[in-house]
N, C-alpha and C positions, 0 to 999 in steps of 0.2 A: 789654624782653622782646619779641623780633622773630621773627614764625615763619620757619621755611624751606618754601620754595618750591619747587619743581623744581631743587632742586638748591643754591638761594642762600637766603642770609636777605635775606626783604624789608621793609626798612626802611619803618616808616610815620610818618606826620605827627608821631608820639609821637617816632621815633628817630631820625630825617633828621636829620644837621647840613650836608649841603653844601644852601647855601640857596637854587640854582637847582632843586633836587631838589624840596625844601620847598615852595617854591611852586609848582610844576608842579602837585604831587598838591592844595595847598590851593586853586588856583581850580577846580578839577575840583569839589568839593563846599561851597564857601562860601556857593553863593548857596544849594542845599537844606537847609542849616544857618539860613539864616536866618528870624528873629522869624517872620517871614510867611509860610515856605513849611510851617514846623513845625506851623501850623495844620491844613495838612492832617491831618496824622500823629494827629490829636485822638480821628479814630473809631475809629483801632484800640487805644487806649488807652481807650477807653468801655468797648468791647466786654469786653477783658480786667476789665476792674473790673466788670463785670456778672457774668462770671465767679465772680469773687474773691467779691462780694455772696453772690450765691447758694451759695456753699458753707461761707459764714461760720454760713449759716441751717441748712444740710444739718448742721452739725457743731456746734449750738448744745449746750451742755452738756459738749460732751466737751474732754478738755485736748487742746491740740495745741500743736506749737514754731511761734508765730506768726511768727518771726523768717526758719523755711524759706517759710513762706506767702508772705513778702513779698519775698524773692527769687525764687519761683518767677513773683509777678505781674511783679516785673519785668524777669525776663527773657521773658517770654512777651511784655510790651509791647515791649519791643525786638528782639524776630523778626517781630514783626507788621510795627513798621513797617520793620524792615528790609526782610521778604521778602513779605509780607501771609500770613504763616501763623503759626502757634503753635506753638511746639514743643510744648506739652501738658503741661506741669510741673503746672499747677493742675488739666487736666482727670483726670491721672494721678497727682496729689497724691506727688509724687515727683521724684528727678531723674533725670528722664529721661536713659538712655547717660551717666550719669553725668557730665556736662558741665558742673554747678557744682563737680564734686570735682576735676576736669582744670585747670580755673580757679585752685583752691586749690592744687594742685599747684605751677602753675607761679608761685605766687606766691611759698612756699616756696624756690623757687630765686632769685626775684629780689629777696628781702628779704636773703639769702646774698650771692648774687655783688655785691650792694651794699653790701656791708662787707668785704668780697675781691675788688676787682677785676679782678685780677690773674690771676683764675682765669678772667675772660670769653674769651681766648684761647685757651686748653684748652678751655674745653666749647663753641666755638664749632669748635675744628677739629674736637670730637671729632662733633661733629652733622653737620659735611659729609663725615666719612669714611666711605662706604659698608661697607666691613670693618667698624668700628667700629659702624655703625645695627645691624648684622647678629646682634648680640652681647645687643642690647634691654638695655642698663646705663640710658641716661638715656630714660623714657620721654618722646617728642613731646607734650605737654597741647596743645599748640595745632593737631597732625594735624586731629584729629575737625571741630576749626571750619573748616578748611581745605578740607575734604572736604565738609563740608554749605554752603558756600560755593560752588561747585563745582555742586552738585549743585541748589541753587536758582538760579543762573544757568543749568544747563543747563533746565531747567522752564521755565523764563520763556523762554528761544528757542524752544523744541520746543511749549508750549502754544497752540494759534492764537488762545485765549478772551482773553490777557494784554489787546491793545491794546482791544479791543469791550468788555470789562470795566475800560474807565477807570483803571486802575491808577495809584493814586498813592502807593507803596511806596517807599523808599530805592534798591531795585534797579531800579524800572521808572523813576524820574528819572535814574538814574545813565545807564542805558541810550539813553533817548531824547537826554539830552544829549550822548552819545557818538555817535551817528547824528546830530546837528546839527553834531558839532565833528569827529568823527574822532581828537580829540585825547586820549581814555581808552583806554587799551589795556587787552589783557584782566587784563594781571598787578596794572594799576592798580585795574580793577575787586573783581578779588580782594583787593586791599588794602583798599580804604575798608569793603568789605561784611564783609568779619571783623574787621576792627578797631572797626565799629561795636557788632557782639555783645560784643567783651573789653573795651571800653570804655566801653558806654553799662550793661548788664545790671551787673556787679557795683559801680560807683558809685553808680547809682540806688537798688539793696537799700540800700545803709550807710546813704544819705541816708534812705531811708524809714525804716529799724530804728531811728533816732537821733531822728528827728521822735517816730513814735511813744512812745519809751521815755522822751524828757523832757515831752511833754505828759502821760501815764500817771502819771508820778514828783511829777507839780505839780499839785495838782488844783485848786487855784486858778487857772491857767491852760487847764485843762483846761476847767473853767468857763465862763469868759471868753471863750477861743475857742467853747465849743457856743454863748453868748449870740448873738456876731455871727454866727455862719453861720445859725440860727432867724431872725434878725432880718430878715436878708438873703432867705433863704427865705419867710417869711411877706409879704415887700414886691415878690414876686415877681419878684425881682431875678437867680435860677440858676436853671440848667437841671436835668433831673435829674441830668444828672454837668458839674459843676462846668466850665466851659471856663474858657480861659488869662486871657481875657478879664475873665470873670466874678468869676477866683479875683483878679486884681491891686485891686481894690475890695473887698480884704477885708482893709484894713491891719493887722489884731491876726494875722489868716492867716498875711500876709509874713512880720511880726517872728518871729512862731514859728519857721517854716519858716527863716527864716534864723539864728534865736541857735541851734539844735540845728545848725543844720552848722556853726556858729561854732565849737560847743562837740567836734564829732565830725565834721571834715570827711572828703568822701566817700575823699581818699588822704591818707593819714595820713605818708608816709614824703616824704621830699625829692624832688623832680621836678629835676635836673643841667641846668646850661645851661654851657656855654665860652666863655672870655673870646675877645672877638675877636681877632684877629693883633696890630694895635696895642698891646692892652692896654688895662686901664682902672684907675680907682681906686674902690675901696669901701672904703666906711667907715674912712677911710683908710689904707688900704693900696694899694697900688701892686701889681698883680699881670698880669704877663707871658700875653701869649696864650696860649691854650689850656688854661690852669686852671680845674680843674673847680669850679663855686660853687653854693650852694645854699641853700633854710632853707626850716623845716619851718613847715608850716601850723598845725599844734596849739599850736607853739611864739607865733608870729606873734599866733595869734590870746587869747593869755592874756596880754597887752601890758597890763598898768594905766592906761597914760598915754595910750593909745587904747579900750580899752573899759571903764575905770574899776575903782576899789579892786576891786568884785564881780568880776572879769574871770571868776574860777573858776565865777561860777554862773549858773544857765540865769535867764535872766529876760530876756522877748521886751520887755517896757516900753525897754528902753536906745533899741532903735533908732526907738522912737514921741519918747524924750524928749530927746532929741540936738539940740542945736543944729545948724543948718545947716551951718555950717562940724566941727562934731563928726562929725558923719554922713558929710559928705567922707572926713575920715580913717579913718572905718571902715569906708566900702566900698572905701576904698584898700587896705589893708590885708586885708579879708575876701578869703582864697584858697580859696573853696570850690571846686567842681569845674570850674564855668564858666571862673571868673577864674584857675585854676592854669593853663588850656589855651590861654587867648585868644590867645597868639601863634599859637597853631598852628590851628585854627577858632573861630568864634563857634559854640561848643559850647552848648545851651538846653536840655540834658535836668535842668539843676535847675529 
């Protein structure tokens, strides 16, 4: 799913196949993707969760749909550290211009033209034909992010406070490393900075709604995990909100956090790759370039013969009791959000 641009669909990191393209756009943001620099990115995700905290408290007793809560925090952490702002979903206990349903929209169309390909040519001319926009048949879901994209780089030029205010946002490194290279242009900027919001905000919700829903569902593990993080805490070992650092010394944490995306990974449908020109052979088959291939992560990940007779059920203990060489194969295998994308960035918002 690729928005249009003035005029063109602009292909991102996700949909590039011409691979000089591919990597132009991927050294542009690889080194702010990585391990190290994401540390920065830590306080605008505190902030948000102090948020979250404090209105967990405001609303004790009353029901609420937990499941919008936890998208609404995290899309607010990934506009933070996109743009260093909030969009205000949790301030506004809502969604905000509607832009988790724009979202939903347009995924609607891409679970479709995914089992009808055929139809991508049609609704690809029908979006660059001016007569045809004019008409309002297929709404733009991806306009709105485009526009407030736009609109926060225009901020960040026009502010004189951005540089004196140390800015260490997605936009203010993309930018400063743009003034070192020269080599981001503005359309490429508009690329990575809304592709960050459609890609980082609704995989992070799944991820979080999944963690939650199977530790809830176990409460012997639910247990288990409050044990270690007390223990941890009492040995004054964390911060008040947890850092990246803090949380990897927290092995029963890990396991969790990774059997519920085992179990519910953040993209649930097949992510398409083309055989190269050559061709190649899988699993033996001999298949001529340019064949589209593919396999599903839910699929992948309910393997027996890699994560054992249980494969169906949540139990964080597998990846504590794995033999070395076992655990190989299951992080080989494990395609959660990170590992479905790593060709295209070292993506670290799991």
């Amino acid at each position: 799913m690729a928005p249009v641009y003035q005029g063109e669909v602009m292909d991102s990191m996700f949909t590039a196949r011409d691979p000089v393209y591919h990597k132009h756009l991927k050294s542009s943001v690889s080194q702010i993707f990585s391990m190290t620099n994401m540390k920065n990115f830590e306080v605008y995700a505190d902030e948000c969760t102090q948020i979250f905290m404090d209105a967990m408290v405001d609303l004790e007793g009353q029901s609420l749909d937990f499941s919008n809560w936890l998208q609404w925090y995290a899309f607010d952490v990934i506009s933070a550290i996109t743009f260093q702002r909030r969009f205000g979903f949790m301030e506004q206990r809502r969604d905000v211009d509607g832009m988790i349903g724009k979202i939903d929209t347009g995924l609607q169309y891409v679970k479709i033209l995914g089992q009808l390909p055929f139809l991508i040519p049609l609704l690809r001319a029908a979006l660059l034909n001016r007569h045809f926009q004019r008409l309002n048949l297929l709404p733009d879901t991806l306009d709105r992010f485009m526009k407030i994209t736009e609109e926060e780089i225009d901020r960040y030029e026009h502010s004189g406070e951005n540089r004196k205010a140390g800015r260490t946002d997605f936009l203010a490194q993309l930018r400063v490393k743009e003034e070192r290279s020269g080599k981001i242009s503005h359309r490429d900027m508009m690329n990575h900075l809304s592709n960050n919001l459609l890609a980082g905000s609704d995989t992070t919700a799944i991820s979080l709604r999944a963690m939650i829903y199977y530790i809830v569902q176990t409460p012997h593990v639910y247990d288990k995990l409050q044990r270690e993080i007390d223990e941890a805490d009492r040995q004054g070992l964390l911060s008040k909100f947890i850092t990246y650092e803090e949380c990897l010394k927290l092995p029963y944490l890990q396991a969790t956090m990774k059997e519920a995306m085992r179990l519910h990974p953040g993209v649930g449908f097949p992510l398409e790759r083309y055989v190269p020109p050559p061709g190649a052979e899988i699993c033996g088959h001999r298949l001529p370039g340019g064949t589209n291939v593919s396999i599903s992560a839910p699929v992948i990940h309910q393997l027996q013969d890699i994560y054992g007779e249980d494969a169906d059920s949540f139990r964080p203990e597998r990846w504590l009791e794995a033999s070395p060489e076992a655990l190989k194969a299951m992080d080989r295998y494990f395609l959660s959000v990170s590992q479905v994308i790593a060709a295209l960035i070292p993506m670290n918002y799991d």
